[in-house]
Biopython code that builds the backbone (N, CA, C, O; Angstrom):
import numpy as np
from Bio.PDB.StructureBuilder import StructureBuilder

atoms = [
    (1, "UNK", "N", (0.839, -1.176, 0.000)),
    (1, "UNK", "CA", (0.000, 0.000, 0.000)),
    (1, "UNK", "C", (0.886, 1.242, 0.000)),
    (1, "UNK", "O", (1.608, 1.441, 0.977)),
    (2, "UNK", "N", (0.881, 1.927, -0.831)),
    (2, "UNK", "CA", (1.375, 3.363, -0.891)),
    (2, "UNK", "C", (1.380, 4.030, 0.372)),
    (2, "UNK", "O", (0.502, 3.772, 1.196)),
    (3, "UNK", "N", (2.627, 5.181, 0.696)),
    (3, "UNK", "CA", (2.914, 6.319, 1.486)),
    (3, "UNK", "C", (2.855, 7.193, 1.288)),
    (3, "UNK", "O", (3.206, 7.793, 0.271)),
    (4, "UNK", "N", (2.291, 7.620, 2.397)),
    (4, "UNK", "CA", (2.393, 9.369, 1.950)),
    (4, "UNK", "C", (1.518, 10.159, 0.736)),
    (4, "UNK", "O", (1.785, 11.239, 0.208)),
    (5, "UNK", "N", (0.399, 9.264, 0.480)),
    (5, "UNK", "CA", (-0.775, 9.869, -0.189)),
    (5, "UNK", "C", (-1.391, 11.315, 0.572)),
    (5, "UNK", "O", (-1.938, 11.449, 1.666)),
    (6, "UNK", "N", (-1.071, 12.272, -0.444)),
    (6, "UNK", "CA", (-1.883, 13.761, 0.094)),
    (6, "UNK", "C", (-3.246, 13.774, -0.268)),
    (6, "UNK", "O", (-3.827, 13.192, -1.183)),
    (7, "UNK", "N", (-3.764, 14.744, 0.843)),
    (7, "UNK", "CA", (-5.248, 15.517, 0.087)),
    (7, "UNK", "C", (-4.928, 16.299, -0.906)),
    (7, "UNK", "O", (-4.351, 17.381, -0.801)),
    (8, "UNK", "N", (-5.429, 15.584, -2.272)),
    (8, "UNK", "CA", (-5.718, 16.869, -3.181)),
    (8, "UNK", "C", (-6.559, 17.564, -3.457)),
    (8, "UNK", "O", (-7.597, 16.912, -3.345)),
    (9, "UNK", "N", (-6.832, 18.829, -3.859)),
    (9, "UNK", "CA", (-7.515, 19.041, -5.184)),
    (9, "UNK", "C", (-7.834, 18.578, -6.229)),
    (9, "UNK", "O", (-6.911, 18.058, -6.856)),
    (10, "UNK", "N", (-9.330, 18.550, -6.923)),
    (10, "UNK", "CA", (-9.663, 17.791, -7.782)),
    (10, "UNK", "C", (-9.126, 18.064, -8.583)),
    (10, "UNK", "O", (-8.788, 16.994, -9.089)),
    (11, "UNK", "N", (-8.607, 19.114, -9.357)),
    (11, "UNK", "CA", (-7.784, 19.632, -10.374)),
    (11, "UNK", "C", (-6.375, 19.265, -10.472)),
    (11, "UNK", "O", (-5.873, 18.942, -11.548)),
    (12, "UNK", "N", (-5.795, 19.301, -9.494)),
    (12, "UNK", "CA", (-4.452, 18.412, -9.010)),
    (12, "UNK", "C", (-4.553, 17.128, -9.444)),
    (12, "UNK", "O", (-3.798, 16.673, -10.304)),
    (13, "UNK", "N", (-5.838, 16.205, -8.674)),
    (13, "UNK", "CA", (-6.054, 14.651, -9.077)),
    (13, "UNK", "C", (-6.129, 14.596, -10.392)),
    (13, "UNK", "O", (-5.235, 13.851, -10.795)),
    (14, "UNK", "N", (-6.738, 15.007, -11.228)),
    (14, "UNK", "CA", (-7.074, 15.433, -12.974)),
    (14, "UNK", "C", (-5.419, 15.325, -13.175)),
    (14, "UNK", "O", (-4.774, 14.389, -13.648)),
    (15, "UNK", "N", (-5.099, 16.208, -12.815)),
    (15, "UNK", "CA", (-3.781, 16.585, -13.986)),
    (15, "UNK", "C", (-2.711, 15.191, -13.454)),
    (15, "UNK", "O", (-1.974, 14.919, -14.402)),
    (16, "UNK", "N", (-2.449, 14.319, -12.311)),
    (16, "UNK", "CA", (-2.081, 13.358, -11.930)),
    (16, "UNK", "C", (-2.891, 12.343, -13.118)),
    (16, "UNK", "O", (-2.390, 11.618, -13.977)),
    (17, "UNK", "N", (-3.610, 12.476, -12.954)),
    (17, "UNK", "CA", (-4.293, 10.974, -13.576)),
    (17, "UNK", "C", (-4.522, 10.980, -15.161)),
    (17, "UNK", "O", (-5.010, 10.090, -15.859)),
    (18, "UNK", "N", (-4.025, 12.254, -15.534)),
    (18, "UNK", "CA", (-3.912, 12.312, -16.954)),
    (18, "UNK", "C", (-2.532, 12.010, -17.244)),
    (18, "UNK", "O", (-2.309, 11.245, -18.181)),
    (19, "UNK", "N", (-1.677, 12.439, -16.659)),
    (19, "UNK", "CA", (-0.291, 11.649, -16.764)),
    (19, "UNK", "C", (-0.240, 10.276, -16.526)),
    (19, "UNK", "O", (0.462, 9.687, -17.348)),
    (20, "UNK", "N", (-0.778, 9.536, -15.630)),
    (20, "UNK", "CA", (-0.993, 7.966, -15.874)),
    (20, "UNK", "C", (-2.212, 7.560, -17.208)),
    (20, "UNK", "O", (-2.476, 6.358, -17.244)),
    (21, "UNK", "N", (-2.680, 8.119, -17.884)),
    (21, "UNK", "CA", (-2.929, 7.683, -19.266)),
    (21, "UNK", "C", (-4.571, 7.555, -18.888)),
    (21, "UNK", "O", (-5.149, 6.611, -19.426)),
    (22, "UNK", "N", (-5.356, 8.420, -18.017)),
    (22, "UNK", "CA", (-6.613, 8.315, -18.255)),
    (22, "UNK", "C", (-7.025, 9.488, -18.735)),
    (22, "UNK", "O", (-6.470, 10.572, -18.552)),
    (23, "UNK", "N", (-8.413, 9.191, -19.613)),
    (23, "UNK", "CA", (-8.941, 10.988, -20.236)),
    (23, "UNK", "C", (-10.206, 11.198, -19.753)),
    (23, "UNK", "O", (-10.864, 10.451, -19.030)),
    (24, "UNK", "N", (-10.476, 12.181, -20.168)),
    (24, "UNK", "CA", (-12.015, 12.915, -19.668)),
    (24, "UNK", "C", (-12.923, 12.548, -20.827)),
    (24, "UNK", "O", (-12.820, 12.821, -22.023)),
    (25, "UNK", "N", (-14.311, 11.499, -19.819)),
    (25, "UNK", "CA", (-14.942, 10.780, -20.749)),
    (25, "UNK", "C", (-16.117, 11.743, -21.186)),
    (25, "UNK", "O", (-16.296, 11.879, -22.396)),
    (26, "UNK", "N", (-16.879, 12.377, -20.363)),
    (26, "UNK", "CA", (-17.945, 12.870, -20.545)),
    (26, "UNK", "C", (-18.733, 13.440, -18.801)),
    (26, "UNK", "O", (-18.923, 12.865, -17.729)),
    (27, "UNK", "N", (-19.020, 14.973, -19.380)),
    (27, "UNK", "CA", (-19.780, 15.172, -18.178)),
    (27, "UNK", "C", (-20.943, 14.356, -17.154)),
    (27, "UNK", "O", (-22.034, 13.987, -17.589)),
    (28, "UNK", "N", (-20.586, 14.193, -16.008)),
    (28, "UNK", "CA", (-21.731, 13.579, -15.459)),
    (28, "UNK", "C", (-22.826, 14.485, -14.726)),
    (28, "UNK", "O", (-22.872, 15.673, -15.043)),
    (29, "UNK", "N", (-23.804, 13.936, -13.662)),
    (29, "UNK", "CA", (-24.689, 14.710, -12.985)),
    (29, "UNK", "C", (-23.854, 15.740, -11.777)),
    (29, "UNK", "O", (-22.907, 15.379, -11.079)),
    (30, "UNK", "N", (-24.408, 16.883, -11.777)),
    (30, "UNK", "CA", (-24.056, 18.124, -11.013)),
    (30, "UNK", "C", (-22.486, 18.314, -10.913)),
    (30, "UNK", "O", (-21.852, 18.486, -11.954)),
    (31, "UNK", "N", (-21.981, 18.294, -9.950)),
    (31, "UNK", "CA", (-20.451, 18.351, -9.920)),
    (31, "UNK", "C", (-19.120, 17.736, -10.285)),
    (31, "UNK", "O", (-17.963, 18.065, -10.021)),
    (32, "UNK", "N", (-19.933, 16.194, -11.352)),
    (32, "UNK", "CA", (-18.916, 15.343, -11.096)),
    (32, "UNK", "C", (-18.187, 14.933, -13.157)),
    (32, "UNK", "O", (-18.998, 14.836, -14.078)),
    (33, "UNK", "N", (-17.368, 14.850, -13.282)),
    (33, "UNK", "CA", (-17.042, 14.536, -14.672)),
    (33, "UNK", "C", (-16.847, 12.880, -14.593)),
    (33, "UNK", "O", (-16.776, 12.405, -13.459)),
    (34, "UNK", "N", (-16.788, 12.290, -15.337)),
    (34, "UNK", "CA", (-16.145, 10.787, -15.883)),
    (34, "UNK", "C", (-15.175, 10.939, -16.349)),
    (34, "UNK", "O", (-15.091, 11.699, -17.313)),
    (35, "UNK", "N", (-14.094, 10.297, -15.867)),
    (35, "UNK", "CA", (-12.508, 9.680, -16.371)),
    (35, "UNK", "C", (-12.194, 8.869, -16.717)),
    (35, "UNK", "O", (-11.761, 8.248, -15.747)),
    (36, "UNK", "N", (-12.016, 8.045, -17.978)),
    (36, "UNK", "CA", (-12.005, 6.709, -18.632)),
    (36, "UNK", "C", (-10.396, 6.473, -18.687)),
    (36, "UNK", "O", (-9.504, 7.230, -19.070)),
    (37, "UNK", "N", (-10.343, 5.036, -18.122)),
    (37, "UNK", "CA", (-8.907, 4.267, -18.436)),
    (37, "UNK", "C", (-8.567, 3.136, -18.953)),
    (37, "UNK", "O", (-8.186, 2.235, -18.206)),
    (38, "UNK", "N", (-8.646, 2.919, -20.579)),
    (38, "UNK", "CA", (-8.085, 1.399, -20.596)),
    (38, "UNK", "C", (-6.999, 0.449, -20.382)),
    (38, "UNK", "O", (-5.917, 0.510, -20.966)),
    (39, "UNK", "N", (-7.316, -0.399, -19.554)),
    (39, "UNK", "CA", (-6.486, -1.640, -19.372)),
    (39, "UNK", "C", (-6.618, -2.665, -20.331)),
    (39, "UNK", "O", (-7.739, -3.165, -20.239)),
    (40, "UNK", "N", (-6.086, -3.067, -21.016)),
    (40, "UNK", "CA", (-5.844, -4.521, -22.048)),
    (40, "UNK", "C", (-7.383, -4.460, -22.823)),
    (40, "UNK", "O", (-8.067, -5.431, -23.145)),
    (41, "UNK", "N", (-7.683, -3.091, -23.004)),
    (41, "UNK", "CA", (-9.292, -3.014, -23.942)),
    (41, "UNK", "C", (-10.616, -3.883, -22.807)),
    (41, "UNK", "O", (-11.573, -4.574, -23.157)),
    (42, "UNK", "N", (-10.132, -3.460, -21.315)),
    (42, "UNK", "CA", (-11.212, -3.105, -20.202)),
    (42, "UNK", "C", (-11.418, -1.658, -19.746)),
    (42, "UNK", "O", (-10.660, -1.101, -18.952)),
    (43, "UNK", "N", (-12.389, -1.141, -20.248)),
    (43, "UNK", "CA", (-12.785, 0.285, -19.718)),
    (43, "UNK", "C", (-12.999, 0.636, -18.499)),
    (43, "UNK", "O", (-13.889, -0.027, -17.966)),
    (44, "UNK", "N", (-12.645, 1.226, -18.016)),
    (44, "UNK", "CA", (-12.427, 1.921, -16.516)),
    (44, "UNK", "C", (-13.169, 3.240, -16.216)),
    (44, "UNK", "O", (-12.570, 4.294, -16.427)),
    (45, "UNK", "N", (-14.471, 3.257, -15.724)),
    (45, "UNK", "CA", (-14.703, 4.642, -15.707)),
    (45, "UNK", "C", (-15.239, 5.342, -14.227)),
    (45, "UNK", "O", (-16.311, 5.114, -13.666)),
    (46, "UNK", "N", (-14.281, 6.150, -13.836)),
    (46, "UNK", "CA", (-14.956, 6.582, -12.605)),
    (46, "UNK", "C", (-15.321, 8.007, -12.513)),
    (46, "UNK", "O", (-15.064, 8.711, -13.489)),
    (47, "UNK", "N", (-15.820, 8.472, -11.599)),
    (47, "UNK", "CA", (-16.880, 9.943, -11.581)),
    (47, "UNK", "C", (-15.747, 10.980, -10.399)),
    (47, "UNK", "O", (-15.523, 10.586, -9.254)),
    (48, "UNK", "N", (-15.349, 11.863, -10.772)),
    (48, "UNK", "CA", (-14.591, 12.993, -10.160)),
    (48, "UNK", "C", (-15.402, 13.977, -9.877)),
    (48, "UNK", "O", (-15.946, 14.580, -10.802)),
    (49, "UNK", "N", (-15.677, 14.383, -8.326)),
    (49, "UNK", "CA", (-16.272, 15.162, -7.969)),
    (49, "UNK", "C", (-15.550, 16.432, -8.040)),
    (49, "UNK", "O", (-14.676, 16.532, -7.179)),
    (50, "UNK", "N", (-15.667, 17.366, -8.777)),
    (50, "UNK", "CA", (-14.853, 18.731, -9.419)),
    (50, "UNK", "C", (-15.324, 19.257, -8.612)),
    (50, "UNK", "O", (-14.394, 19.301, -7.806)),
    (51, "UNK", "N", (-16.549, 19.990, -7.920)),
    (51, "UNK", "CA", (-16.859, 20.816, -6.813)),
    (51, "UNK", "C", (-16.154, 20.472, -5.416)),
    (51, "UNK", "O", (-16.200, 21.228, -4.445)),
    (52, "UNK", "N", (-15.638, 19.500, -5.431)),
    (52, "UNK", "CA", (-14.976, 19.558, -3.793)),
    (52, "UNK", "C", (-14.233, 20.473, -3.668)),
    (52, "UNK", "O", (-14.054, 21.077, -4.726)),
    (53, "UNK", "N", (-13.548, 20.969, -2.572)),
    (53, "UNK", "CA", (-12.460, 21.738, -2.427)),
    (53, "UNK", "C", (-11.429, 21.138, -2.013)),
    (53, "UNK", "O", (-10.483, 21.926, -2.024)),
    (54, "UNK", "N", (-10.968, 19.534, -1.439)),
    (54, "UNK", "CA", (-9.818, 18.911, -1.213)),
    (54, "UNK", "C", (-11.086, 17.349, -1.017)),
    (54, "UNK", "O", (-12.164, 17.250, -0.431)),
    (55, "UNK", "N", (-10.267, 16.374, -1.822)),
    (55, "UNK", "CA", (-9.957, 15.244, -1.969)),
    (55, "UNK", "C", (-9.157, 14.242, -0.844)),
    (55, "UNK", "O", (-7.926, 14.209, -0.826)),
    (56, "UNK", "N", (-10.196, 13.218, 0.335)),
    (56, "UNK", "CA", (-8.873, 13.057, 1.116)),
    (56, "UNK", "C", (-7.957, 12.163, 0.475)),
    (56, "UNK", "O", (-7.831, 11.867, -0.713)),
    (57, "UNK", "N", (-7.260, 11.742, 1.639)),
    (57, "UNK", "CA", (-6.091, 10.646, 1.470)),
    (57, "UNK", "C", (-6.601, 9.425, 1.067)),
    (57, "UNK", "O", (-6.227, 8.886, 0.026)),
    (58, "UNK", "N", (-7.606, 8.840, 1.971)),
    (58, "UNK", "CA", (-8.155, 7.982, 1.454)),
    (58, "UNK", "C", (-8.946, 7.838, 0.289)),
    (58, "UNK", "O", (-8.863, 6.794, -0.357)),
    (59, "UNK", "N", (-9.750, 8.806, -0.083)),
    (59, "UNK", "CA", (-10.585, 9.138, -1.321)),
    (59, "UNK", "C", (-9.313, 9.078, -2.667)),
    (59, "UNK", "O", (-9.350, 8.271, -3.595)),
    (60, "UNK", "N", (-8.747, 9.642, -2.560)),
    (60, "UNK", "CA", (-7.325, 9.776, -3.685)),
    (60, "UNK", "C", (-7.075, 8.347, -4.158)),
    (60, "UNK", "O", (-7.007, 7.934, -5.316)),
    (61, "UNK", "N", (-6.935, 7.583, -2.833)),
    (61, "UNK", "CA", (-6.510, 6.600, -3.158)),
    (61, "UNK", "C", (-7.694, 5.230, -3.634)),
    (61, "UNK", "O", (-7.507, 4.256, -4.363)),
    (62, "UNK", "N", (-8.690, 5.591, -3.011)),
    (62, "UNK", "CA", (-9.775, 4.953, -3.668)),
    (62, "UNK", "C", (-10.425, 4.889, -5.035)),
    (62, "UNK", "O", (-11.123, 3.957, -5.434)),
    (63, "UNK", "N", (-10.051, 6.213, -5.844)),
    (63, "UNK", "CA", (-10.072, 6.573, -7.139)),
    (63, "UNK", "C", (-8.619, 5.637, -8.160)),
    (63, "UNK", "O", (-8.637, 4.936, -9.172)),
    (64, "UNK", "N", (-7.937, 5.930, -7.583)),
    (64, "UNK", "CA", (-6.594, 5.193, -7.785)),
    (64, "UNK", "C", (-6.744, 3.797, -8.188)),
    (64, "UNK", "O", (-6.406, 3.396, -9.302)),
    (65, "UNK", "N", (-7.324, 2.953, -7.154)),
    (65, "UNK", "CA", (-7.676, 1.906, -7.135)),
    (65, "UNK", "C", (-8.872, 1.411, -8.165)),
    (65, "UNK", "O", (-8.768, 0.524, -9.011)),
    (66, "UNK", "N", (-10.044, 2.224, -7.867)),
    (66, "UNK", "CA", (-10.628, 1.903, -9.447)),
    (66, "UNK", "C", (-10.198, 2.257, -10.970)),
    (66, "UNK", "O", (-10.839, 1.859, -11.943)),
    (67, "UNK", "N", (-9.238, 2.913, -11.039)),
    (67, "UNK", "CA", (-8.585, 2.689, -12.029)),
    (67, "UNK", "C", (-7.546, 1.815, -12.191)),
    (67, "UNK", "O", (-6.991, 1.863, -13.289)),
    (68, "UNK", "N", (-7.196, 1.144, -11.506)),
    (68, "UNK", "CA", (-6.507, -0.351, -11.489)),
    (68, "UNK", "C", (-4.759, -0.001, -11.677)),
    (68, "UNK", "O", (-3.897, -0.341, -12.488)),
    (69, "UNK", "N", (-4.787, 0.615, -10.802)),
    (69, "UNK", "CA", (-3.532, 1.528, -10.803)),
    (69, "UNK", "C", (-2.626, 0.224, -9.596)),
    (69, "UNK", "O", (-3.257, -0.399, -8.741)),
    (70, "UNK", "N", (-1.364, 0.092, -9.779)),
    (70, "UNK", "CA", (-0.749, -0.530, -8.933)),
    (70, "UNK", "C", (0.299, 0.479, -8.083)),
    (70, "UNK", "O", (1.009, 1.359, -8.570)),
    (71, "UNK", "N", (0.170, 0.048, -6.516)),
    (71, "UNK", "CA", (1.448, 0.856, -5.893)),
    (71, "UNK", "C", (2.544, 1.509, -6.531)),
    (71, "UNK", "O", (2.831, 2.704, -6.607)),
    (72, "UNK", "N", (3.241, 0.221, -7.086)),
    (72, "UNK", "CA", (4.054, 1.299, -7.804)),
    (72, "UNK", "C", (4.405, 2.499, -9.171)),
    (72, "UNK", "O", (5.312, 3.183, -9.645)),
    (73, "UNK", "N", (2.688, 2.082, -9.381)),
    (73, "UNK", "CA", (1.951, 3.327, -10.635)),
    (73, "UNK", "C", (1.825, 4.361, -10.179)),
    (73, "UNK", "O", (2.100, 5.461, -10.658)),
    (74, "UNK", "N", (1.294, 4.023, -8.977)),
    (74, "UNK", "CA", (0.840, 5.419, -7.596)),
    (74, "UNK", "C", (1.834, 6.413, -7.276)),
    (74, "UNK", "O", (1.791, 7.632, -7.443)),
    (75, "UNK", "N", (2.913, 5.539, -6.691)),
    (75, "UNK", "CA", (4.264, 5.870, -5.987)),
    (75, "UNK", "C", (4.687, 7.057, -6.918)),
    (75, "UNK", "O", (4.696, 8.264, -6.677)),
    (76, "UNK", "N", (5.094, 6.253, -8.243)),
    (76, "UNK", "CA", (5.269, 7.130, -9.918)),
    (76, "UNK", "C", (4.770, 8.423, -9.808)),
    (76, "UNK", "O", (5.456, 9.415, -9.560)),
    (77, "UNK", "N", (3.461, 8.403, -10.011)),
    (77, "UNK", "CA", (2.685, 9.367, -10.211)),
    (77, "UNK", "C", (2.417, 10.512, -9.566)),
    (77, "UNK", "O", (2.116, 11.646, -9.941)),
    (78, "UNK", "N", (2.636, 9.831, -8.174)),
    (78, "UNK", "CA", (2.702, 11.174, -7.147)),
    (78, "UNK", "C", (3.766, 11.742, -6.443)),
    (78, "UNK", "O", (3.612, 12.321, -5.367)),
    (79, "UNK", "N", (5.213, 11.550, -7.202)),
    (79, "UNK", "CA", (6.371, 11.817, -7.424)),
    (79, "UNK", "C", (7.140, 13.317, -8.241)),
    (79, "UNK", "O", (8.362, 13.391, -8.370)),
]
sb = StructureBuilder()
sb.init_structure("model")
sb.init_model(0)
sb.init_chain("A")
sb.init_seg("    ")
for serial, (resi, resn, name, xyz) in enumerate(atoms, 1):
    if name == "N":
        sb.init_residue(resn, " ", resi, " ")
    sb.init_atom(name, np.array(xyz, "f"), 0.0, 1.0, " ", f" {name:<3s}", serial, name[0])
structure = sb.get_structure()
């Protein structure tokens, strides 16, 4: 399990998770966008709440995880 995961900003998490190779799928309901990631042509899509004002530690990393991100993808990324 990863160290030292921060609270981000959703805009922060965005620009992280576009460098690990996911894009912006399509607006969802009220505050939240869709972020699509393929793995081996399995679609990955989870919902980013853009109105928050900080993202916790755990939440960061729960997003992380549904995109099928491994520790040391994480580690990478938030480097």
């Amino acid at each position: 399990m990863p160290k030292n995961i921060p609270s981000l900003k959703p805009r922060e998490l965005i620009k992280i998770l576009e460098k690990g190779g996911c894009k912006f799928y399509r607006e969802g309901k009220g505050d939240h966008c869709l972020y699509i990631r393929l793995i081996q042509e399995n679609k990955r899509i989870v919902p980013i709440d853009i109105g928050a004002k900080e993202i916790s530690p755990a939440y960061v990393l729960r997003i992380f995880r549904q995109f099928g991100f491994t520790d040391e993808e994480i580690d990478k990324l938030l480097k």
